[in-house]
C-alpha positions, 0 to 999 in steps of 0.5 A: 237761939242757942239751938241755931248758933249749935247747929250752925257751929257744928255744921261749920266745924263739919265742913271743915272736918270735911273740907280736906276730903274735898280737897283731896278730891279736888287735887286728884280729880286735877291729877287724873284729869291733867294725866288723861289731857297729856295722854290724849295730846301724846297719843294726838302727836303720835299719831300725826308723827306716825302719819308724818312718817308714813307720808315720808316714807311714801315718798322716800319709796317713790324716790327709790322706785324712780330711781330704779326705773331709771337704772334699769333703763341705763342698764339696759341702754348700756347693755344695749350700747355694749351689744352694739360695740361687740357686734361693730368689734366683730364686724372690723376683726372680720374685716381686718382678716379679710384684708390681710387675705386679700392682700395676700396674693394667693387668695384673689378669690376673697375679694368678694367677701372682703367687698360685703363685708365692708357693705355690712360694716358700713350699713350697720355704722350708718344705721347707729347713731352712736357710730355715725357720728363718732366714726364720721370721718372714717366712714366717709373715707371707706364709703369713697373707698368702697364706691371707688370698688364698686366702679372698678368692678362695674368697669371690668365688667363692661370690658369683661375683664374677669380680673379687677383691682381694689385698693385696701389701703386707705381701708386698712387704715380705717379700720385700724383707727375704728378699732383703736376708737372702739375703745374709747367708747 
């Protein structure tokens, strides 16, 4: 019985000899364990940040294409509005010098061109929005001008009058007050 009680002493005192190890074990079993969880958790939340990221960035490029889509276009509209403007500031400083030649006794012969070219500033304001309504009246009192010529030329025909009559004043005017709204646009 001695034998067992030995045996059982020893093995007893073996496994406390032992147990250390196993403790040991234990601890760096836990160590590494606990590194490789926080180290999958982290790259785990990387990669959701980086997917975060990459859809904010989505965004933030879609915005910023948007954006440039829509500059673009008011650039071009802009553009476009200032072509138009060039070309209404062309038309009245053609029509300004005409009417200072047709006033001018000497050049009776320019009253023709100073007639079309009113035509031609009249129908290229009435065919932009952007005048049409800005330049309303003006363009109401050159179209009553600009009939009244047109009867007065119709009447000396039916007389046959080679000589006709036009009065530029009220034009004159006109286009003084388009030229000083121009710049407003």
């Amino acid at each position: 019985m001695e034998d067992i009680h030995d045996i059982i002493s020893k093995t007893i005192q073996n496994e406390l000899k032992y147990q250390w190890l196993y403790i040991l074990f234990s601890t760096v079993v836990g160590v590494v364990l606990a590194f490789i969880i926080t180290y999958f958790r982290k790259k785990a939340d990387n990669l959701a940040t980086k997917q975060d990221i990459q859809q904010i960035t989505d965004k933030i490029e879609a915005v910023k294409t948007e954006y440039s889509k829509q500059l673009e276009k008011f650039k071009g509209g802009q553009q476009l509005k200032s072509k138009r403007i060039e070309i209404l500031y062309n038309l009245l400083i053609d029509l300004r010098k005409l009417s200072i030649e047709v006033s001018n006794i000497s050049s009776p012969d320019k009253k023709p061109e100073f007639i079309k070219k009113t035509q031609e500033l009249l129908t290229f304001m009435h065919s932009e929005t952007l005048f049409a309504e800005k330049f309303k009246d003006e363009i109401s009192l050159m179209v009553k001008e600009y009939n009244s010529w047109i009867s007065e030329i119709e009447r000396a025909k039916l007389e046959n009058r080679s000589q006709y009559h036009i009065t530029i004043v009220n034009v004159t005017n006109c286009l003084n007050e388009l030229q000083i709204k121009l710049f407003d646009l």
